[in-house]
C-alpha positions in Angstrom: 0.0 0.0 0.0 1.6 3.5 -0.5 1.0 6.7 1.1 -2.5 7.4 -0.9 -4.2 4.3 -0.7 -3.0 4.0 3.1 -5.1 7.7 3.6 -7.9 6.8 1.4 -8.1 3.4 3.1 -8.3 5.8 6.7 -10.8 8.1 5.2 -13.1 5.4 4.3 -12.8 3.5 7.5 -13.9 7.2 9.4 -16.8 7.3 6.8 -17.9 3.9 7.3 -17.8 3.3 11.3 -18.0 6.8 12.4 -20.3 8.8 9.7 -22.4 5.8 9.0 -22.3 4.4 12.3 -21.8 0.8 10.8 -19.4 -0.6 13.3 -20.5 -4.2 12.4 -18.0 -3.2 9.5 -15.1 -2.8 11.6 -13.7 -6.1 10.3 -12.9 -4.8 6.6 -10.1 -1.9 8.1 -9.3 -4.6 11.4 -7.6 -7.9 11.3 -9.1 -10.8 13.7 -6.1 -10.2 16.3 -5.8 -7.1 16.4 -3.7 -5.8 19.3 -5.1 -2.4 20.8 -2.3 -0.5 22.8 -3.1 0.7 25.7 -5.9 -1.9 26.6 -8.9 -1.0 27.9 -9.8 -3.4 31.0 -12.3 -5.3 30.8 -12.4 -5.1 26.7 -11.8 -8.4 25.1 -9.1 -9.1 23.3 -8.8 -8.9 19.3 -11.6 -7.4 16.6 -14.0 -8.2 19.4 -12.4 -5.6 22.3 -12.1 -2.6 19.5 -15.4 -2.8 18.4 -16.7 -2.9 22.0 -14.6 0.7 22.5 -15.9 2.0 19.1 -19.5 0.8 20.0 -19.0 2.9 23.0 -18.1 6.2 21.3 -20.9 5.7 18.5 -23.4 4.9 21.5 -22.6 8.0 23.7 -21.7 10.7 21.1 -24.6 11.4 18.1 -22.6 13.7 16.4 -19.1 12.6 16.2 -16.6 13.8 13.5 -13.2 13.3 12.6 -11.3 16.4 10.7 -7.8 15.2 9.3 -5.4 17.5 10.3 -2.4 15.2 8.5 -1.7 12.4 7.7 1.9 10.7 7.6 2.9 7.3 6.2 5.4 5.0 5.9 6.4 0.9 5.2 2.9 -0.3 7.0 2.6 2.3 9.7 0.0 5.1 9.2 0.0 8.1 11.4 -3.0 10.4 11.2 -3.4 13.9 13.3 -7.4 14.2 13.4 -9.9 16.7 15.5 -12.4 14.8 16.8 -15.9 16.7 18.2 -19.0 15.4 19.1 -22.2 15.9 21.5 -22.5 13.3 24.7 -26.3 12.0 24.6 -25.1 8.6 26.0 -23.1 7.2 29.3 -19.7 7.2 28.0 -17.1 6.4 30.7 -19.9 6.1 33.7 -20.2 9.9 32.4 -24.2 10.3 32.6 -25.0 12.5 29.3 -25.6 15.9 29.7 -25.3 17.1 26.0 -22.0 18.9 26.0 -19.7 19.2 23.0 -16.4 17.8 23.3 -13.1 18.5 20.7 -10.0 17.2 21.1 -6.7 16.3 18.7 -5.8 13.1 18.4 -2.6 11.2 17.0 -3.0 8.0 16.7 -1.2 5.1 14.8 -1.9 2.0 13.2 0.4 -1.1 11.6 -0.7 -2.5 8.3 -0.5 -6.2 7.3 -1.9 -7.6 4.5 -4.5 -4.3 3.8 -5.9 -4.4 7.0 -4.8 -3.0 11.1 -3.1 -5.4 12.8 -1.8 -3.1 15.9 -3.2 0.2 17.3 -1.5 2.5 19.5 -4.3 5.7 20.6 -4.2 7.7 23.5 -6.5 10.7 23.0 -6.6 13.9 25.2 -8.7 12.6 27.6 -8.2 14.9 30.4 -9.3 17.3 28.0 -12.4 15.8 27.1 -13.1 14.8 30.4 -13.0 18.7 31.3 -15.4 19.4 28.7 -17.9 17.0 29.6 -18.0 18.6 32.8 -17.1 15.1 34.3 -14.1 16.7 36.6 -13.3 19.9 36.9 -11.0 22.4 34.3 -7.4 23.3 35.6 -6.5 26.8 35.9 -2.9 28.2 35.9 -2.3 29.9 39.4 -0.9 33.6 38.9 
């Protein structure tokens, strides 16, 4: 895969589990084993444990979207920067919805094999997030 099929391959795999909201899909742009870095406890292992997390995120947010800010590849590992945004109207996190927006930046990565992820490392500005939900509180900067 080069460096424009590997982004159009990303683009369509935003469309189709995000826009659409067809996470049942996940297995076209995921293989079988999948190994998500960090793990999430309690999450199975494999396809089965990412689609549980996505599930979550479709579930909880009605609106979500994914801007790409850039987008870097190389051999089999993409590297996306995206914007993500969306409005809570489900429990995300134990988080009991209260229809606030969220945005945050992202950087994830992803190894290819064979056309399809095969590893996953994401750690999204949670804290952020969090803050914006209004789940704990925002940190100010003492003078």
């Amino acid at each position: 895969m080069d460096a424009k099929k590997a982004r159009e391959f990303y683009l369509e795999y935003l469309n189709t589990i995000y826009t659409e909201r067809k996470v049942d899909q996940l297995g076209r742009f995921f293989a079988d084993d999948v190994i998500a870095h960090p793990a999430v406890p309690g999450t199975p292992p494999g396809l089965a444990g990412v689609q549980a997390i996505v599930q979550g995120w479709v579930d909880a947010f009605s609106d979500l979207r994914f801007t790409l800010d850039g987008f870097l590849y190389e051999k089999d590992l993409m590297a996306p920067r995206i914007t993500m945004s969306g409005t809570q109207i489900g429990t995300f996190l134990g988080i009991a919805p209260a229809g606030k927006r969220f945005q945050i930046v992202d950087q994830p990565h992803y190894q290819l094999r064979d056309g399809k992820i095969v590893v996953i490392w994401d750690n999204p500005d949670m804290l952020t997030m969090l803050q914006q939900l209004g789940a704990i509180p925002a940190l100010t900067l003492a003078a």
